[in-house]
C-alpha positions in Angstrom: -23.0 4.2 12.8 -26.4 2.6 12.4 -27.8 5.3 10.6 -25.5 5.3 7.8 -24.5 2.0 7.2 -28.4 1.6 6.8 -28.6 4.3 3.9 -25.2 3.0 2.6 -26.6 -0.3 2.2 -30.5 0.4 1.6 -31.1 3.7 0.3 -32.0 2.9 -3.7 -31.1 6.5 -4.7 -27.5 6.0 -3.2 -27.0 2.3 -4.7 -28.8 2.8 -7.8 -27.2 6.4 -9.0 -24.5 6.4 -11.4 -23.8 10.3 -12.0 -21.7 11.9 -9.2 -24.0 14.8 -7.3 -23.8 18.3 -9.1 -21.7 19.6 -5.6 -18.7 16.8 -6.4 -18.8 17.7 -10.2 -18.2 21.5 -9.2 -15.7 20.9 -6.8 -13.9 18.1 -9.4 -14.0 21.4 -12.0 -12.8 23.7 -9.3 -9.8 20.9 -8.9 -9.4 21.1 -12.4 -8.9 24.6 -13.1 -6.4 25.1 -10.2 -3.9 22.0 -11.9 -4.2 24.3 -14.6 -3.4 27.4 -12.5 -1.1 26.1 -10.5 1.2 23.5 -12.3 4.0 23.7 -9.8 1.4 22.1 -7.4 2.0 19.0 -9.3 5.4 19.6 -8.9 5.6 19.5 -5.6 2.9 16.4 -5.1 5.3 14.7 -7.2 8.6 15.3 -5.4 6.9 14.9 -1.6 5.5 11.2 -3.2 8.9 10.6 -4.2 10.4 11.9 -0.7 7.8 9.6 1.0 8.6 6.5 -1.4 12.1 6.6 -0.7 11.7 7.2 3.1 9.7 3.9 3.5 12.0 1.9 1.2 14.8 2.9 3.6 12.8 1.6 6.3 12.6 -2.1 4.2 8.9 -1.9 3.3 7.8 -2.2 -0.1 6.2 0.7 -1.8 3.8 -0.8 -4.7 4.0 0.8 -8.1 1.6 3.4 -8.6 1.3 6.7 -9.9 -0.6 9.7 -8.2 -0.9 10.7 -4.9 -1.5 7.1 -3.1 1.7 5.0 -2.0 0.8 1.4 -1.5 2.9 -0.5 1.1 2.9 -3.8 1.7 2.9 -5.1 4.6 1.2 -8.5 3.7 0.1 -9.9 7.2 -3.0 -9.3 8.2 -2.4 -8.5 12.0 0.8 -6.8 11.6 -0.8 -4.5 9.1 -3.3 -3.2 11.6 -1.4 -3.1 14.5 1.1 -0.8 12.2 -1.7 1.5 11.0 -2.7 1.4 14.9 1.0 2.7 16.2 0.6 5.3 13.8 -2.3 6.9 14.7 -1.3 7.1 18.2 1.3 9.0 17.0 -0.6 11.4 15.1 -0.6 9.9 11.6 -3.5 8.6 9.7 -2.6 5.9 7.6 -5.5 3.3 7.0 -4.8 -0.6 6.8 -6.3 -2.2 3.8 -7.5 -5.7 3.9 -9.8 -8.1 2.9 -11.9 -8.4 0.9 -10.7 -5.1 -0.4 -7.4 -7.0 -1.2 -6.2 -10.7 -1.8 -5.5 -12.3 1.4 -1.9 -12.3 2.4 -1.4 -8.6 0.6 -2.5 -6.1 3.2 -0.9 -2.9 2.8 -0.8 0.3 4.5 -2.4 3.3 2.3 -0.3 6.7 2.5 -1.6 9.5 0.7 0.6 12.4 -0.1 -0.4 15.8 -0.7 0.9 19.4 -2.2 0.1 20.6 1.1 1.9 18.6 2.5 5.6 20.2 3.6 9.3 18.1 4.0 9.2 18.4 7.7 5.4 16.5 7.2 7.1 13.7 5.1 10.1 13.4 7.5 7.3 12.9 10.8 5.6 10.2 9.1 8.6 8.2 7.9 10.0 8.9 11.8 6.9 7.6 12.8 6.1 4.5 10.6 10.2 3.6 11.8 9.0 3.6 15.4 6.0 1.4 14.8 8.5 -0.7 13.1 10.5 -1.3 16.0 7.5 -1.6 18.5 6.1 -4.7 16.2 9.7 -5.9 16.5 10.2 -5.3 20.9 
């Protein structure tokens, strides 16, 4: 809304600070100590991202190279892009469009984000669901 674009764009203590707030260094050392705890958490963020990737390749979308949690797809278009990320969250799954002037014109791409929470049956909705927004672009 208006009131936080406004700070967003003219608050000085937001646009001029560099270090991250003391509550996001805590919770970024909380993160921390759990990898460290809980290494098959990786595992598992690792094997759904893989799971995910392979899903929307089947579908004919290209997943960008990346490594983490964040699988790129590109979908190039600008309209199409949104309208996908639009069928989507009618169906339940949030999956942001990314466009200019965050990326080069002509290389929109959707943004899927995987977690260790995350379960199979999670990974299997969305791929179902990105294939039926497929097929709606295409009617």
């Amino acid at each position: 809304g208006l009131v936080i674009d406004t700070l967003v764009n003219r608050s000085r203590p937001l646009l001029y600070s560099t270090a991250p707030p003391p509550v996001q260094v805590a919770g970024a050392m909380t993160g921390m100590e759990l990898i460290d705890q809980q290494p098959q958490l990786r595992d598992e963020l690792v094997r759904l991202g893989n799971r995910l990737r392979s899903g929307i390749s089947q579908l004919g979308l290209p997943v960008l190279s990346s490594s983490g949690a964040i699988l790129p797809v590109l979908v190039g278009d600008l309209k199409k892009t949104v309208l996908l990320s639009d069928a989507l969250l009618r169906r339940g799954v949030y999956v942001p469009a990314i466009r200019p002037p965050t990326v080069a014109p002509g290389s929109c791409r959707l943004r899927f984000t995987v977690t260790s929470a995350h379960t199979d049956d999670d990974i299997n909705q969305v791929v179902n669901c990105l294939g039926l927004a497929l097929k709606d672009l295409d009617a």
